[in-house]
C-alpha positions, 0 to 999 in steps of 0.5 A: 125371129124372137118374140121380145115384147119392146113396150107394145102401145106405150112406146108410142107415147114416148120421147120427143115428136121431132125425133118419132117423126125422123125415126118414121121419115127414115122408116118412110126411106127404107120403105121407098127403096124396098119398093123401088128394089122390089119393082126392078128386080120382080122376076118376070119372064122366063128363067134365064138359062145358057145354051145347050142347057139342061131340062129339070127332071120331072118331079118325083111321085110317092111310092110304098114298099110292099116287100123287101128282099135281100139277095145276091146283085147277081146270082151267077157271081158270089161275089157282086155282093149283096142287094136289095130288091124293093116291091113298091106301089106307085101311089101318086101321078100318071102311073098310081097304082102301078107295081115296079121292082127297085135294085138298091145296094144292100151291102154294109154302109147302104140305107136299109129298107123296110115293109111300109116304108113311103118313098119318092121314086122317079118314073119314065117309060124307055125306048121299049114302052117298060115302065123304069123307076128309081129309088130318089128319097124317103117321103117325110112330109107327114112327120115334119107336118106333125112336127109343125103342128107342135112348133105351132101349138107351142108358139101361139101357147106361149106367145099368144097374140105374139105368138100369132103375130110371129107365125105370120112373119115367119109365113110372109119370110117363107112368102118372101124367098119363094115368090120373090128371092129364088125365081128373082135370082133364076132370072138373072138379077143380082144376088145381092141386090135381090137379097138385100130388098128380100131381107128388107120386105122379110124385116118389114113384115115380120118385125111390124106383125110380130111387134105392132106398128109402133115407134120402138119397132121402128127404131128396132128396124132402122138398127137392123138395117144399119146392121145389114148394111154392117154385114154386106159391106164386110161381107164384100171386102173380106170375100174379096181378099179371101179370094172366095168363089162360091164354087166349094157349095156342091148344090151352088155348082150343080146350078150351071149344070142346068144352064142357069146362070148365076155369080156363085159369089154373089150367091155366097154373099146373098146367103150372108146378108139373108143367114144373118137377118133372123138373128139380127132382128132379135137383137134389136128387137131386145135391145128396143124392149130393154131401152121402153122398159128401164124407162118406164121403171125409171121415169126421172133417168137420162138418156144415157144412163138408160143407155148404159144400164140397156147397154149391160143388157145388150152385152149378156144377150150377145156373149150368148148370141155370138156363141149360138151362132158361131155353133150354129155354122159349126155344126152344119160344117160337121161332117166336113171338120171332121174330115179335115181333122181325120187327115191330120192337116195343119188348123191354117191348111184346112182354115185355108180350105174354101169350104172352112173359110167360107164359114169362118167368115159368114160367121164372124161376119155376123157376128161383127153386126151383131155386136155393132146392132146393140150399141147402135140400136140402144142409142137410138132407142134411148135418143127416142124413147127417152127424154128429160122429164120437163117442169111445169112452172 
């Protein structure tokens, strides 16, 4: 989410009581619900599975490659084509320390090997006591934890408390869908219900650490909860009409493949509530600081000429942000566009296709509650946060 600075402390000061008080009984709702939500869908008990239903594999150990040979598949046959055989050292679990040898492609097209590489490989002992292991991923948790590190450092040295503030609800989102969203939905809950309570406690955490309790993030947190509400709905009537499945994500039906059982829609629609959260809250979050800061700029304004002019404000911020997102889906369905257009199909075939609609939708979507969070949060802000100066007689 953004780190936008809405008038810290001072917002506490401003506007009228009763309003503070309603804007507060509305957050005191919300707060109501989500724990009520939180209560009946915290997953308990086992993951729900169907019958005959597939075991996970083991997790994968770390492993290092010692050497990589290349030579022919099969040295009696020119042409099985080119191999590459990997000297690895398992590294981690029951098996560390012990050497195995790996039989990868090495043909044109194929991911290529080097001395030193770190891998993930998958280990078992066959029916004749052999060690097998197989090649899985490269291991790169070492660069993405360099590259956290940074995120970090630059953060907190630009943010500072905000920054700290910011780390922590990005930490508590991370908290949220692990240890409440995903084992949720494992055990057989609603989707859409366990993501419209995890987003609620993910806006909750991250919206009040990162900007302080006070009445400009609570107006913040109303409109993004009116936003999502904005979402889910169109969400639901439009993935409804367009006869969408959820069966064109290839991980969403490997799923059933393990038994678990789960509505691959509601799964669709959970991923649009939850996708459009973190955009959502900068907005409103923006919207909230123009509204505190116009005020105090113009102590004599009216409520609605500080509407209008945050209102402008509000404008600029969504042509930018409409376009970021709309690129954002755009460029996780690269691949798949450019597929598409290399078969020469018709623009209405291949938007026809499940895999485009799916994100043509997800993306206009959100990007309808976007523009519906400025107006809304904007005119509750200036309602609160602004009141005619009154004259001491």
């Amino acid at each position: 989410m953004g780190s936008h600075d809405h008038g810290g402390s001072r917002s506490l000061r401003l506007g009228s009581t009763r309003l503070e008080r309603s804007v507060w009984w509305a957050v005191g709702v919300c707060a109501a619900l989500t724990l009520v939500g939180l209560i009946v869908l915290w997953p308990s008990g086992s993951v729900k599975r169907a019958a005959g239903d597939i075991e996970p594999q083991a997790a994968p150990v770390s492993a290092v490659v010692d050497t990589v040979g290349r030579d022919l598949c099969d040295e009696a046959d020119p042409e099985s084509g080119q191999c590459q055989f990997l000297s690895i050292r398992i590294t981690s679990g029951s098996f560390d320390g012990e050497q195995a040898l790996i039989q990868l492609p090495g043909g044109a097209g194929t991911t290529r090997f080097d001395d030193g590489d770190r891998i993930m490989v998958e280990t078992f002992v066959d029916a004749e006591g052999q060690l097998q292991v197989s090649f899985i991923d490269f291991k790169r948790s070492s660069s993405l934890l360099v590259l956290l590190g940074l995120f970090v450092v630059v953060v907190l040295a630009l943010g500072r408390l905000r920054g700290l503030g910011a780390l922590g609800g990005l930490a508590a989102s991370l908290l949220v869908l692990t240890v409440f969203v995903l084992p949720s939905i494992l055990r057989g809950h609603d989707a859409v219900l366990v993501a419209l309570v995890g987003s609620s406690v993910i806006a909750f955490l991250a919206l009040f650490l990162a900007h302080g309790l006070n009445v400009g993030t609570a107006i913040a947190l109303i409109g993004t909860f009116a936003s999502m509400a904005i979402i889910g709905v169109l969400a639901a009537i439009f993935s409804g009409v367009s006869r969408l499945t959820g069966l064109a994500d290839e991980y969403a039906t490997v799923l059933p493949a393990f038994g678990i059982e789960v509505n691959l829609k509601g799964m669709l629609l959970a991923g649009i509530v939850i996708g459009s959260l973190g955009v959502l809250d900068d907005v409103t979050v923006t919207q909230v600081s123009a509204v505190a800061e116009l005020r105090a700029a113009q102590p004599d304004a009216t409520p609605g000429q500080v509407y209008r002019q945050a209102l402008n404000i509000g404008r600029d911020h969504i042509a930018s942000t409409v376009n970021t997102l709309f690129l954002a889906y755009a460029g996780a369905a690269l691949p798949l566009l450019l597929l598409f257009t290399q078969s020469q199909q018709p623009i209405t075939s291949i938007v026809s296709r499940e895999l485009v609609a799916t994100e043509v939708i997800r993306s206009l979507v959100g990007s309808i509650g976007l523009v519906a969070s400025v107006p809304i949060t904007t005119l509750l802000a200036s309602r609160v946060m602004v009141q005619p100066q009154r004259v001491d007689k």
